[in-house]
C-alpha positions, 0 to 999 in steps of 0.5 A, spaced: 082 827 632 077 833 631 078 840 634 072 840 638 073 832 641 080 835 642 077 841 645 072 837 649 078 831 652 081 838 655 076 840 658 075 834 661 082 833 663 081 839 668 075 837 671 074 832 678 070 826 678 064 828 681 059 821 680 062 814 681 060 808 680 060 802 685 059 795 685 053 795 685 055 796 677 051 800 672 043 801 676 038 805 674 040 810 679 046 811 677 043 813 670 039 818 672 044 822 677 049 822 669 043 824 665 041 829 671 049 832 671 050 831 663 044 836 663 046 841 667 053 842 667 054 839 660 060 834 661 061 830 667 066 825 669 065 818 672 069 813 676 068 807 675 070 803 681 072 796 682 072 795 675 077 791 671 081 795 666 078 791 660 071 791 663 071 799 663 071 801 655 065 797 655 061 800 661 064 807 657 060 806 652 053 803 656 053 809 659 054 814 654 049 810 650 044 809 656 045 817 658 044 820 650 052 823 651 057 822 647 064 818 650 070 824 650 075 820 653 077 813 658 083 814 662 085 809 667 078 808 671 075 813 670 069 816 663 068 823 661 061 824 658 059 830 654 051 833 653 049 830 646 048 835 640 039 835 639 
């Protein structure tokens, strides 16, 4: 592991979940409210509720792929999403 994904994986270990996911699943809206939070903050953590364990690594990466962010970490339920370098 790199240092800065280390680094990163630190940050978003202190940091609350501040977007979550319903079982309305991974809409537009939610997409938006990510994209809108990556921007302006950097990194931001989701809760994915409702979900099964198997099911979370892959909605981790649909929303990483769908935000433009780069996937820190998946702990339990809940993704960390950092602001894709330019």
């Amino acid at each position: 592991m790199d240092k800065t994904l280390r680094d990163r994986k630190s940050i978003a270990a202190k940091l609350e979940a501040t977007v979550r996911m319903g079982k309305s699943g991974v809409t537009t809206a939610l997409i938006e409210e990510i994209k809108a939070q990556v921007k302006k903050k950097g990194m931001v953590k989701v809760k994915l509720l409702g979900t099964r364990r198997e099911e979370t690594k892959q909605i981790a990466a649909e929303l990483a792929q769908r935000c433009n962010a780069e996937l820190v970490d998946v702990r339990g339920n809940t993704v960390s999403l950092w602001k894709r370098s330019e």
